[in-house]
C-alpha positions as CSV (number, residue, x, y, z in Angstrom):
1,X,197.2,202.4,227.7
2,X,193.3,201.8,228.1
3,X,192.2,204.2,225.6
4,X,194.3,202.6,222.8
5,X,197.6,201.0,221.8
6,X,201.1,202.8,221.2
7,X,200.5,203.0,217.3
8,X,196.8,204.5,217.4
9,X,198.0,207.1,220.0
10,X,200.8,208.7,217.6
11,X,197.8,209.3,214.9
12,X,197.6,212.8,214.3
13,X,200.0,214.0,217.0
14,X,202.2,216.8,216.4
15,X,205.1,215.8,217.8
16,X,208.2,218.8,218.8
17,X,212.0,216.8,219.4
18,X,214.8,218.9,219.8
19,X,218.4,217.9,219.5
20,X,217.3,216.5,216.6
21,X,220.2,216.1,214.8
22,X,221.7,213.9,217.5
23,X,222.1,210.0,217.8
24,X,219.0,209.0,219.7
25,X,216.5,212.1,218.3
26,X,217.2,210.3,214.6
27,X,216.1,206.8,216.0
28,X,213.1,208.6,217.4
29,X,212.1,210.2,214.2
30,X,212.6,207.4,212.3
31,X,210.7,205.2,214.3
32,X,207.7,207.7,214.0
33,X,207.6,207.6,210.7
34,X,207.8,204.1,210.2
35,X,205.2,203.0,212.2
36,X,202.8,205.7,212.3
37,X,203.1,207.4,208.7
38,X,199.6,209.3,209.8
39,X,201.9,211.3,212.4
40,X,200.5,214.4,211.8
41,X,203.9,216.7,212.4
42,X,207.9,215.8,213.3
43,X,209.0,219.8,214.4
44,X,212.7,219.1,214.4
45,X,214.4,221.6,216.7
46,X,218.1,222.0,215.2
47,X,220.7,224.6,215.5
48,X,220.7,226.4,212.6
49,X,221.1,230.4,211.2
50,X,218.1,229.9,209.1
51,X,215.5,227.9,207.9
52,X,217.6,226.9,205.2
53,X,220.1,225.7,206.7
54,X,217.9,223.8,209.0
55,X,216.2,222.2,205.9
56,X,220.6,221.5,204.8
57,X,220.7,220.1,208.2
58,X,218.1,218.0,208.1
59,X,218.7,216.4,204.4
60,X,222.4,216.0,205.2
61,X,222.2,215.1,209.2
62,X,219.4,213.1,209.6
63,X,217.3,211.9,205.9
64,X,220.7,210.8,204.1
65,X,222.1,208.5,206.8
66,X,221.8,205.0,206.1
67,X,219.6,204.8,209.3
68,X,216.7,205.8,206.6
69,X,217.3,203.3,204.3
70,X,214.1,201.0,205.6
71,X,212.0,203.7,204.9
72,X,214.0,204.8,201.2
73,X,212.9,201.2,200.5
74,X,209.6,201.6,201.1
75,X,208.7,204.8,199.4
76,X,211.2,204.8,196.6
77,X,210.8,208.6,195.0
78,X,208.2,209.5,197.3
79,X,210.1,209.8,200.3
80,X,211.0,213.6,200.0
81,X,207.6,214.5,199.5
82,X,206.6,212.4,202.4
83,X,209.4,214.2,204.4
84,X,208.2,217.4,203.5
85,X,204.4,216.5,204.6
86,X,205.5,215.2,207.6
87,X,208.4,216.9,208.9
88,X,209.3,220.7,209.4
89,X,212.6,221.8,210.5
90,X,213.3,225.0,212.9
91,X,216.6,226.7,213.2
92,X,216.4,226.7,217.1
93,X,218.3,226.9,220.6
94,X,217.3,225.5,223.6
95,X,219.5,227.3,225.9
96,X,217.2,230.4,224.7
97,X,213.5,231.7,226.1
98,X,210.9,230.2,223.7
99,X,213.9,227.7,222.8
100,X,215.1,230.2,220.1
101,X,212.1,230.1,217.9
102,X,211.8,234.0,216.5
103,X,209.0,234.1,214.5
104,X,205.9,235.0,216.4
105,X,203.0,233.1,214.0
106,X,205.0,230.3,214.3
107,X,205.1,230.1,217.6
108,X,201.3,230.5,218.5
109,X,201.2,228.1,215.8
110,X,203.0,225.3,217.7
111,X,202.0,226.5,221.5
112,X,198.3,225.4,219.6
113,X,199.5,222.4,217.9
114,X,201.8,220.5,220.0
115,X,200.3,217.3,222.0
116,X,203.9,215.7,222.8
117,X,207.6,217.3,223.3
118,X,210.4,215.2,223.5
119,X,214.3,216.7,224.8
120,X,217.2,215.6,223.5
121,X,219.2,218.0,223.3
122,X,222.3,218.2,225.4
123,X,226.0,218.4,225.2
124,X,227.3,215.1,226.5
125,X,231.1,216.6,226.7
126,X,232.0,215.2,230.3
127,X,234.3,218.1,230.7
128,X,232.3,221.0,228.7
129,X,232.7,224.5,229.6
130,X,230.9,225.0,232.9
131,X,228.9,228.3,231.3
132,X,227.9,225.9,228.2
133,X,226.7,223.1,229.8
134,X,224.4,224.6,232.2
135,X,222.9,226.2,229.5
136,X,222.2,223.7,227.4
137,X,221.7,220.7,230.2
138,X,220.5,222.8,232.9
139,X,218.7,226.0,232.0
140,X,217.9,224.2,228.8
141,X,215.6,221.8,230.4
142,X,213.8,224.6,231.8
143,X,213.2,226.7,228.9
144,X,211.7,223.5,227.1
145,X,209.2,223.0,230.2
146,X,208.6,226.5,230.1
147,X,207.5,226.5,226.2
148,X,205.6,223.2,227.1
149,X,203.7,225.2,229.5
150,X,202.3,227.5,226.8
151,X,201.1,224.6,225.0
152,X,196.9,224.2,226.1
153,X,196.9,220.4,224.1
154,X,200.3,219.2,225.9
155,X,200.1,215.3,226.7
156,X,203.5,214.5,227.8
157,X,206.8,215.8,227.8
158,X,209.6,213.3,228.0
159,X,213.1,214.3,229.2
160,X,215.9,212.5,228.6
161,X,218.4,212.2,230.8
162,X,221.3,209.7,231.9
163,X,221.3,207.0,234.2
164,X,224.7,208.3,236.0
165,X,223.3,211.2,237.4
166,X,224.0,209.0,240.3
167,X,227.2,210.1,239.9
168,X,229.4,207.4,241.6
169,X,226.8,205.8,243.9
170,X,227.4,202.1,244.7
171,X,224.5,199.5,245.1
172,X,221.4,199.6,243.9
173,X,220.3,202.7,242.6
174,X,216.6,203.9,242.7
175,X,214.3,205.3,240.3
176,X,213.3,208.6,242.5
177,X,213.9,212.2,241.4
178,X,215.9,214.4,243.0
179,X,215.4,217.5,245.7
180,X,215.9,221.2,244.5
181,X,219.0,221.8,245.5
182,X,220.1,218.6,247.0
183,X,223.9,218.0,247.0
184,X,225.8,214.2,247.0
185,X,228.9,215.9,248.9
186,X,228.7,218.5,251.8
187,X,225.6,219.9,253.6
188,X,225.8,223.2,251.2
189,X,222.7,223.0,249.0
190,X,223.0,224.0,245.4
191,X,222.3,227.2,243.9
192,X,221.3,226.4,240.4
193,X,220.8,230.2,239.4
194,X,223.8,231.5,241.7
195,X,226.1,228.3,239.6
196,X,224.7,229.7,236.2
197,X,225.9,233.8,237.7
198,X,229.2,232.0,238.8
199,X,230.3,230.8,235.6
200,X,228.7,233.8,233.9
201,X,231.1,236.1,236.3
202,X,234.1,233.9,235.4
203,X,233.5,233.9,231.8
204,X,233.7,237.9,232.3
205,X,236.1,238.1,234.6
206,X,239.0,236.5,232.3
207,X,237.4,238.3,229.0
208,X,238.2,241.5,231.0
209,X,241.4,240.0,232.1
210,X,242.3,239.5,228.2
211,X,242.6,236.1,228.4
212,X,242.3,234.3,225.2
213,X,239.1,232.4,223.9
214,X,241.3,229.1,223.8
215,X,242.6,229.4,227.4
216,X,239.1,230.8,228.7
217,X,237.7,227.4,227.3
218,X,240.3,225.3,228.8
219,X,240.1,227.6,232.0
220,X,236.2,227.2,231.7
221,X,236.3,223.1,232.0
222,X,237.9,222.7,234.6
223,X,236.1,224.9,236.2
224,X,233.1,223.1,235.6
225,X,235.1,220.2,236.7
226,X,236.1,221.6,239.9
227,X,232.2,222.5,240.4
228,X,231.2,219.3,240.0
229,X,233.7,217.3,242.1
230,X,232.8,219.6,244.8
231,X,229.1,219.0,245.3
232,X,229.9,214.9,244.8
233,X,229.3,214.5,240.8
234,X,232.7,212.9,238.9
235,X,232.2,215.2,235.7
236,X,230.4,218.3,234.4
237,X,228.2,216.4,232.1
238,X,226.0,214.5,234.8
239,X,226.3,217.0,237.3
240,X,224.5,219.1,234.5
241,X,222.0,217.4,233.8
242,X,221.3,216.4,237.3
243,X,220.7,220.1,238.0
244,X,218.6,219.9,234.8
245,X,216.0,217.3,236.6
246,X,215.9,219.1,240.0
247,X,214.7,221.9,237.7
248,X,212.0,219.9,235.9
249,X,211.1,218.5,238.9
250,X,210.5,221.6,241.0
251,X,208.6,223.8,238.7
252,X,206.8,221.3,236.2
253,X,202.5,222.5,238.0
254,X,200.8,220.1,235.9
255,X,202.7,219.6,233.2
256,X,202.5,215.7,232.4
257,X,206.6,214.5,232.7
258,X,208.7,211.5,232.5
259,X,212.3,211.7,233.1
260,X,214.2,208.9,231.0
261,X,217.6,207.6,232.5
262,X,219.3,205.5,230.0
263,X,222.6,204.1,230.9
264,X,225.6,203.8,228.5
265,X,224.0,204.2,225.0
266,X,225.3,201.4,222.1
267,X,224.3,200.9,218.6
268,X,220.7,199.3,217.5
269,X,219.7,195.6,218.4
270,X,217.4,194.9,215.8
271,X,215.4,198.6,214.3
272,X,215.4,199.5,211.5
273,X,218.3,197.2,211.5
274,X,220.8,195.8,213.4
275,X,224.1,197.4,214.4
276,X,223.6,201.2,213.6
277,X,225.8,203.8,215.2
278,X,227.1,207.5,215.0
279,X,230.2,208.4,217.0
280,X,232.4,206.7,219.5
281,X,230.3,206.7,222.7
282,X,231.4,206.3,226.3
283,X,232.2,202.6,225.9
284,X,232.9,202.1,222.3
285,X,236.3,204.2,222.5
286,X,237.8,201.3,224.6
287,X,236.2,198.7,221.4
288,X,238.2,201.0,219.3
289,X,241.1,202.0,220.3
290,X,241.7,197.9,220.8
291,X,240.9,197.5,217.2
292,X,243.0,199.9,216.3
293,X,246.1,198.6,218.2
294,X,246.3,201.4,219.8
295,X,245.0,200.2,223.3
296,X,247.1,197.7,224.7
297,X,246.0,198.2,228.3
298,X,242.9,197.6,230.4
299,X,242.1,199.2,233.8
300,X,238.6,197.3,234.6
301,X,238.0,194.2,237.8
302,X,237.2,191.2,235.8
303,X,233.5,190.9,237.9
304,X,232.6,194.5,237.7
305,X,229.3,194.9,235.1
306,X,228.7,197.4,232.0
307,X,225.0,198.8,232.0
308,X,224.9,198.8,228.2
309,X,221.6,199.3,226.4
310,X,221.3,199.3,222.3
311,X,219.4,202.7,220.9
312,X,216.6,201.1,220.0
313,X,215.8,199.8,222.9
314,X,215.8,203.5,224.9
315,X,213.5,204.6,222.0
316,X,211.1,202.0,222.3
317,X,211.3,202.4,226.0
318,X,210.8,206.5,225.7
319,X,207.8,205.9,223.2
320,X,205.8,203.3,225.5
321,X,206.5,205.4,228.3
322,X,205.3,209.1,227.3
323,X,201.8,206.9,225.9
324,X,201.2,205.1,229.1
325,X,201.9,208.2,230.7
326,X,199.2,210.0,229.1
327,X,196.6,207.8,229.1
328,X,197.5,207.2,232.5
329,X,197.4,210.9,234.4
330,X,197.0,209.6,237.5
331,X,200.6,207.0,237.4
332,X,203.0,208.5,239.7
333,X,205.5,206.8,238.2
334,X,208.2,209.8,236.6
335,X,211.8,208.4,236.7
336,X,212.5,205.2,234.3
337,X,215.8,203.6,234.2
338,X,216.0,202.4,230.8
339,X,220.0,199.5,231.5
340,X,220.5,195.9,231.9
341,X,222.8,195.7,235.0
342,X,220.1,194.2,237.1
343,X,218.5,191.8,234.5
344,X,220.8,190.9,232.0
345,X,224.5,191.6,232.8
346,X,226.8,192.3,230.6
347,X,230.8,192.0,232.6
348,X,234.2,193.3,231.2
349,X,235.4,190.0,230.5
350,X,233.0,189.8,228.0
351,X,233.5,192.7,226.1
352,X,237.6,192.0,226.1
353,X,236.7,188.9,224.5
354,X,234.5,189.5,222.1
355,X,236.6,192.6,221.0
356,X,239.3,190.2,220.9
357,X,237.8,187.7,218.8
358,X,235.8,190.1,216.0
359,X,239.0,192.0,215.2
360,X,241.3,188.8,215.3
361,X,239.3,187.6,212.4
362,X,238.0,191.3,211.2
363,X,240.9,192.9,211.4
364,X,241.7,196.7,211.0
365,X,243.6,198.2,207.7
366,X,245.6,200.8,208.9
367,X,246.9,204.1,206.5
368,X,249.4,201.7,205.2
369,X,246.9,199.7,203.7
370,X,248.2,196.8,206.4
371,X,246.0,194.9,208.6
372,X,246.7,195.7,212.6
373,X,247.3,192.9,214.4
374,X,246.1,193.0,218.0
375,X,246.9,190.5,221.4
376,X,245.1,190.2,224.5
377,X,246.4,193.3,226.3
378,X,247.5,193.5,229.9
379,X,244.8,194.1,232.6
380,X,244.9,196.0,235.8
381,X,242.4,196.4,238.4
382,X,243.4,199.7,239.5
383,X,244.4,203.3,239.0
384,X,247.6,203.3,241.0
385,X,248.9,200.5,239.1
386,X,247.6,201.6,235.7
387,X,249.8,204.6,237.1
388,X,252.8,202.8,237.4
389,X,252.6,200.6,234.1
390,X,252.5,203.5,231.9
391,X,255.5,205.0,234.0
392,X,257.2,201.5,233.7
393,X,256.7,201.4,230.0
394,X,257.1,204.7,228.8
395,X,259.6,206.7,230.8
396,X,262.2,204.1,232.6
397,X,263.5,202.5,229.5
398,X,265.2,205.9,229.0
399,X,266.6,206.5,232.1
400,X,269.7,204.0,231.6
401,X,270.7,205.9,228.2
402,X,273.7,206.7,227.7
403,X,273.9,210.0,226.5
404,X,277.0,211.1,224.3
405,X,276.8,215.0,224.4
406,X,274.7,217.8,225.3
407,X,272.1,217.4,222.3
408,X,271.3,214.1,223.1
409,X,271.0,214.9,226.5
410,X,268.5,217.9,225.0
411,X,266.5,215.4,223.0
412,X,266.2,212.8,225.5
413,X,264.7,215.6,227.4
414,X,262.4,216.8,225.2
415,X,261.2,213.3,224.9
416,X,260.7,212.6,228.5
417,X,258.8,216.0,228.8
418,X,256.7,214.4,226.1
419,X,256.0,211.6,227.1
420,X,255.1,212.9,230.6
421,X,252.4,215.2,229.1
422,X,251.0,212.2,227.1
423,X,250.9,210.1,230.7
424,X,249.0,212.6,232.3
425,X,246.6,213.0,228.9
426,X,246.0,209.6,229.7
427,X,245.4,209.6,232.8
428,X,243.0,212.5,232.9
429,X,241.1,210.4,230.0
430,X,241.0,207.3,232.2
431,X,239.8,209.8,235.4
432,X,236.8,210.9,233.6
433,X,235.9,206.9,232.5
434,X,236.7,206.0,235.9
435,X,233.2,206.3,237.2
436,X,231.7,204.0,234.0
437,X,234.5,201.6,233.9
438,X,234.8,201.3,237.5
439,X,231.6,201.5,238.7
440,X,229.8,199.7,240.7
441,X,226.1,200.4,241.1
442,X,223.4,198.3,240.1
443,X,220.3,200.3,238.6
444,X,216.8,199.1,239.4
445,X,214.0,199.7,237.0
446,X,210.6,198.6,238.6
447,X,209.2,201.8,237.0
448,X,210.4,200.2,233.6
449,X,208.8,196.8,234.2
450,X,205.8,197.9,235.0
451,X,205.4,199.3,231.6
452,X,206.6,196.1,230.3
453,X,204.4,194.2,231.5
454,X,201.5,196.4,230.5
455,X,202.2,196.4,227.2
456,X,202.6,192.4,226.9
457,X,199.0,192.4,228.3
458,X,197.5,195.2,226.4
459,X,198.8,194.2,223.2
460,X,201.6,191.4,222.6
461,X,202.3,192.2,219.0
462,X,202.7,196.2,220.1
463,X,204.9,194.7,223.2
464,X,207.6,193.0,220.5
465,X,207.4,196.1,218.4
466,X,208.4,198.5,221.0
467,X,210.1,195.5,222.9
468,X,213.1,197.1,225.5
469,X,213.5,193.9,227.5
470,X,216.8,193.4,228.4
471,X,216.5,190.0,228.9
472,X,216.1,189.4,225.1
473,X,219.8,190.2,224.1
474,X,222.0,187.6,223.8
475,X,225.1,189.6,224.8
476,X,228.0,188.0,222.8
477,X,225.8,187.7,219.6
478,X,225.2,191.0,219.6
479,X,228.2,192.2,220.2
480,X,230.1,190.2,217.6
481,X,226.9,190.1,214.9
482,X,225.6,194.2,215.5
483,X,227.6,196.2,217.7
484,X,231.3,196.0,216.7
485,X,230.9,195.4,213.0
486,X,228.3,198.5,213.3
487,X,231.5,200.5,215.0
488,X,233.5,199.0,212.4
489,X,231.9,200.1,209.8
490,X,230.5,203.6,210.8
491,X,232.8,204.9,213.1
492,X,236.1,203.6,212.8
């Protein structure tokens, strides 16, 4: 960061984030705004018919949320106009060439103005349809390098990943990029454009087999499933994207890149404020299933670590990374783990326990208008006997019935064949957990440190503005101050 700090670098940038509509993009924009009001353009890549309903999407996806309500305070009336100066939405796509964008003017318009892209966009279904997720998290990645390409004024394009493209390695796990074509199972090498023809030729193949749109997209994940599993990934999401960085990494030239891995996403620490969320992420459907009463069982090893991270954090991180990147060319430095798991640990026990504690004294109404009441829950340390407690509580009290007459031998039936389908819903939920609940890698993030520590030394006030030290959350106050009353309130 010689030739100036993080804020003075945004001046005047033009600025093009897609997947703009999603969790981490709003953070990003907001941020943008809030510190560097002299930004000189936010393109917002959405999906969208038109530019009218981009402008809908952006008032009522992104401008509305409460996540804006800093920067409401501060300019009071003036905030659309501000908006509208600042910020220009595009109905977009990028699992399209020239990610969607139509209009021709437009284009050499941006291709001249850009200095900084920013990805977001993905689908972060763990079991999407095979054909839909490598175009979004695979051949999506390359269409945005190949419209940064086209850009003369390009500075730095930041991808963001996920930490667990790993998959399920154990240990500690290195900030390097992957090989073209490199495979975690098996000595085949992967294909990325024969995958995208082999889901392509499915797709067709059961169209043409009049298959309906339902069962194709049932047909279609575990397809991508099966894909995945066999080159060594757990699910179709991270095996996606992984194929999505081979891609970046292969054919980026000169293209200044920085690939962030941020592990499992939770709501903000501190900015604008703490404890904002969208959605029920990986880890927060455990929080609130619990809450709910719903969850009464826990499949985790009492020692085993969560890699959690608050959004705020992973934006910081993202924004101190693409500047010292570019005012840097020569940093080799392209992977950053953005976690806590190897300076601040966050464990199971934990979690439990604070869950336990926030919605003893919090509790949850219910449609009845009553609060839920909610115990400790029973803990097991593995699959096989998570397995058998769900067969133990669910299906064997009715095998000793007593059954008076053929339609009570019908219903009791029906239930059982219920109740079965409902274990094995379960249990395919818990499989594709597994790997995050289970897992048992450490993630190392020298690359991140580094750019820590330069911006303490460069400029200490900049450093606690974009601060994504892990070692400054307190765990349990956060998660009983920010994070569950957050989920509490905005997604619950």
């Amino acid at each position: 960061m010689e030739s100036g700090g993080i804020v003075e670098f945004l001046e005047n940038k033009t600025i093009l984030i897609t997947g703009a509509t999603g969790f981490l993009a709003k953070i990003y924009v907001e941020k943008i705004l809030r510190v560097q009001p002299n930004v000189k353009k936010l393109y917002l890549l959405v999906r969208a018919a038109d530019d009218e309903s981009a402008m809908r999407r952006l008032q009522d996806e992104i401008i509305e949320k409460d996540l804006f309500n800093v920067l409401r305070e501060k300019y009071g009336s003036k905030l659309n106009s501000f908006i509208s100066e600042k910020v220009r939405p595009l109905p977009g796509d990028i699992s399209l060439e020239d990610l969607g964008v139509e209009d021709s003017k437009l284009k050499e318009e941006m291709w001249s103005e850009i200095d900084v892209m920013v990805n977001f966009a993905a689908s972060i279904n763990f079991e999407e349809r095979y054909d839909v997720a490598l175009s979004i998290n695979t051949m999506g990645a390359l269409n945005v390098l190949n419209f940064a390409k086209k850009c003369p004024n390009i500075k730095m394009l930041a991808h963001v990943s996920t930490a667990y493209v790993c998959g399920e390695d154990k240990g500690l796990i290195l900030e390097k990029p992957y090989l073209m074509g490199e495979a975690k199972k098996g000595d085949e090498k992967i294909d990325i454009e024969g995958e995208k023809k082999l889901a392509e030729d499915k797709v067709n193949q059961l169209q043409s087999e009049n298959v309906s749109p339902k069962e194709i997209t049932s047909l279609m994940k575990d397809f991508g499933l099966e894909r995945a599993r066999g080159y060594g990934w757990p699910n179709t999401y991270v095996f996606t994207k992984a194929l999505g960085e081979m891609l970046l990494m292969h054919y980026k030239d000169d293209i200044p890149l920085i690939i962030m891995r941020p592990t499992m996403i939770t709501s903000t620490l501190f900015d604008p404020f703490p404890g904002w969320i969208e959605g029920v992420r990986t880890i927060d459907s455990l929080i609130v299933g619990y809450g709910k009463g719903k969850l009464t069982c826990f499949v985790y090893l009492p020692q085993n670590t969560f890699d959690l991270i608050p959004a705020d954090m992973v934006v910081n991180a993202i924004i101190v990374a693409m500047v010292a990147r570019a005012n840097q060319k020569r940093c080799s430095d392209i992977i950053y783990h953005v976690g806590s798991s190897l300076r601040n640990i966050a464990n199971f026990s934990q979690l439990h326990d604070c869950t336990y504690r926030y919605f003893t004294a919090n509790p949850w109404i219910n449609k009845e208008g009553e609060p839920v009441k909610i115990g400790r829950g029973t803990v097991l340390s593995s699959m096989t006997s998570f397995y058998l407690y769900m067969n133990l509580r669910y299906l064997l009290p009715f095998k000793g019935l007593q059954l008076a007459n053929t339609v009570m031998f019908q219903k009791y039936q029906d239930l059982c064949t219920y109740l079965d389908r409902k274990i094995k819903l379960v249990m395919r939920l818990v499989q594709l957990y597994k790997p995050y609940i289970l897992f048992e890698g450490i993630f190392e993030d020298s690359n991140s440190e580094k750019l820590r520590i330069v911006a303490k030394e460069m400029n200490p006030d900049e450093a606690k503005m974009f601060n994504f030290d892990p070692m400054t959350i307190d765990w349990k106050e956060y998660m009983m101050t920010a994070h569950i009353p957050g989920l509490h309130k905005y997604s619950m």
